[in-house]
N, C-alpha and C positions, 0 to 999 in steps of 0.2 A: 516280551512286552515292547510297542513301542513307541521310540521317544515320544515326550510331549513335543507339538513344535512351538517352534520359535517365535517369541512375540517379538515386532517389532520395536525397534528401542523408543523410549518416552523420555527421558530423561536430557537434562540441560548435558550430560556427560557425550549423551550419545554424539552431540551436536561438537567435537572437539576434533580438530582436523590433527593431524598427526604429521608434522613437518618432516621433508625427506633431507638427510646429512649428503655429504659426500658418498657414502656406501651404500645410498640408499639403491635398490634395484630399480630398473627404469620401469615407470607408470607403463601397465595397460593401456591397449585402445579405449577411448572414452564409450562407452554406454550409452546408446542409444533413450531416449525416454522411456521406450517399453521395455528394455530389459531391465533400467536403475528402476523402473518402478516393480519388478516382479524378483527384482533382488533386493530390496526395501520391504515387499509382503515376503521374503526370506529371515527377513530380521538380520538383516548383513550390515551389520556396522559401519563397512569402511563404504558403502552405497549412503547409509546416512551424508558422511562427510561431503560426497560427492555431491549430495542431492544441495546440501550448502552452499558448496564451491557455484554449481549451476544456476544457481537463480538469486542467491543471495545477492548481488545488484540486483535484482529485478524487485526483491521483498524493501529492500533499502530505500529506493528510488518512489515505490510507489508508497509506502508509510512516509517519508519524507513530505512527497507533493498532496498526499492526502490530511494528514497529521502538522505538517511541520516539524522542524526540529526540535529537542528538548528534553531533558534527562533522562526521560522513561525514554527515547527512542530505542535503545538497544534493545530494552527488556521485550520493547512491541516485538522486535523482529526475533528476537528467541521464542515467546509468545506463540508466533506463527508457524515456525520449523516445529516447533515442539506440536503442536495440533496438525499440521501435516504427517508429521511420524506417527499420529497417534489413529488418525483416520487413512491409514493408506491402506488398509484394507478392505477400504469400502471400494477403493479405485478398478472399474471391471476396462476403462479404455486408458492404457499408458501411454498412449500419444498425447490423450488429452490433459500431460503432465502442468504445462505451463499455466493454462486455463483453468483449473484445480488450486494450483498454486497461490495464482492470483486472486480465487473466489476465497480461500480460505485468509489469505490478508488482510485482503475487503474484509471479511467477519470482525477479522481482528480490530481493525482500524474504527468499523461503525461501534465497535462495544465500547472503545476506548471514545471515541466522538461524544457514545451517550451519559459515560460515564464524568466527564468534562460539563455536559449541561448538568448534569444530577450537582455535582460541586458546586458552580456557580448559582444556581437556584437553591441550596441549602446554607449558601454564606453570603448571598445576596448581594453576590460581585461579579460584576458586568467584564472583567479585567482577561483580557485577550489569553488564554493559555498557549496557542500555536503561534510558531515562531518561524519563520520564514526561511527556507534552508541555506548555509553558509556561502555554501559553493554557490548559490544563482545573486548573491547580495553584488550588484555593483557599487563599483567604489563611490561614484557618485552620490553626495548626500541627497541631494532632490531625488534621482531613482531609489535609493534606499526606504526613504518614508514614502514615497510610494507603494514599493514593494509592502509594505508592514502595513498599508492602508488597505491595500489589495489582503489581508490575510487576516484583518480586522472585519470586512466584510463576509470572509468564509466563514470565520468563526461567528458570525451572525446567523447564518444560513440554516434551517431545517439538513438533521442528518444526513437524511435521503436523497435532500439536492446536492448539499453540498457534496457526495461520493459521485453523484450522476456528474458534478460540474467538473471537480477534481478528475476523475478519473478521463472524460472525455476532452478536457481541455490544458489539465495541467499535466496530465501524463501520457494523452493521446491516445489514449487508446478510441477503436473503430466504435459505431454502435451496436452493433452485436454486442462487443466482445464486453462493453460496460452493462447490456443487460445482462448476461452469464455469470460478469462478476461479481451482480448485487441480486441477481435473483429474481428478474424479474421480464415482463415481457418487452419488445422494442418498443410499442406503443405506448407503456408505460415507462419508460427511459425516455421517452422524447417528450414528455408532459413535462416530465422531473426537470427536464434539461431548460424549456422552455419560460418554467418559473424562476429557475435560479439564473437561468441569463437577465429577466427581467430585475429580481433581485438587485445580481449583481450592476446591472447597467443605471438603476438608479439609484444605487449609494454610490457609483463612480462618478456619477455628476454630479451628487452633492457633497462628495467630501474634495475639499482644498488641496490633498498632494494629488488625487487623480485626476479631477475636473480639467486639466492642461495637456494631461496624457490623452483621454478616452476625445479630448474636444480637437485631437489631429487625425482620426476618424478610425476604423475600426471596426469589427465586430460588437464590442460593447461600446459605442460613442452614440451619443442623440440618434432617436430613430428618426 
């Protein structure tokens, strides 16, 4: 009879890296994206970790610029690994490891966006829940509330813009690569984009920490 195979791991456990000692024997060549992903549809554990180690900045950074910082951040990024492990079996192109990655964040990040409006419209509070990330905070107090006027405004923003705006401005990504991550066509990313630059360009001139920033010129400064 033979064996059943292996499901890939699900589990918050799967996701635990295994620290090497002194005796530890020396690391393998790193893995390719095509093979960590068809050693991953092996249900190979230690690919799990590896798949962590690889892109965990990449999941970090973009929940951070999309989200904001804030208690639940860690949970978003296990959230994500854990729904990657759980859909790698649908994956037929391994090169298009990073891209996948990325599209299944985005999921995570828009569920979490809509779940944040669902709150404030059920306790009928307008109160900023994203929080601006640590690391990009200048010391400076005028750029400080800036920054948090700037993130006041996101949280203002329709879902949809605000991942088209986040994703193409505060994390950089190309235009392609932000319609791939949210699902949708270029011509449809560039509508998205269009309305939340407007958006954003005019609550930056009317709120008081930015109107001094956006009025030294700029992409979003007076047209």
């Amino acid at each position: 009879m033979m064996a059943p195979a292996r499901r890939p791991p699900t589990t918050r456990a799967a996701l635990r890296v295994i620290p090497g000692g002194a005796d530890a024997q020396a690391a393998p060549p790193a893995l390719s994206d095509v093979e960590l992903v068809a050693a991953l549809q092996r249900g190979d554990r230690e690919a799990a970790g590896a798949l962590v180690d690889r892109y965990g900045p990449l999941v970090n950074r973009l929940l951070l610029r999309t989200l904001g910082a804030g208690p639940d951040h860690d949970d978003r990024v296990q959230e994500s690994f854990i729904e990657c492990l759980r859909s790698v079996r649908s994956m037929r192109d391994g090169s298009m490891l990073r891209a996948w990655v990325t599209t299944i964040t985005v999921r995570v990040a828009r569920a979490e966006l809509r779940r944040r409006k669902l709150r404030r419209w059920l306790t009928l509070s307008p109160s900023v829940e994203s929080v601006a990330p640590e690391a990009s905070v200048d010391p400076d107090p005028e750029s400080r509330e800036a920054l948090r006027a700037a993130w006041r405004l996101l949280d203002a923003m329709p879902t949809e813009e605000r991942l088209a705006f986040t994703l193409r401005y505060v994390h950089g990504e190309e235009l392609t690569a932000v319609a791939e991550a949210v699902g949708c066509s270029l011509a449809t990313i560039k509508r998205r984009l269009s309305k939340a630059e407007a958006r954003f360009r005019e609550g930056a001139n009317a709120d008081p920490a930015l109107a001094p920033w956006v009025a030294r010129g700029g992409r979003w400064g007076s047209p």
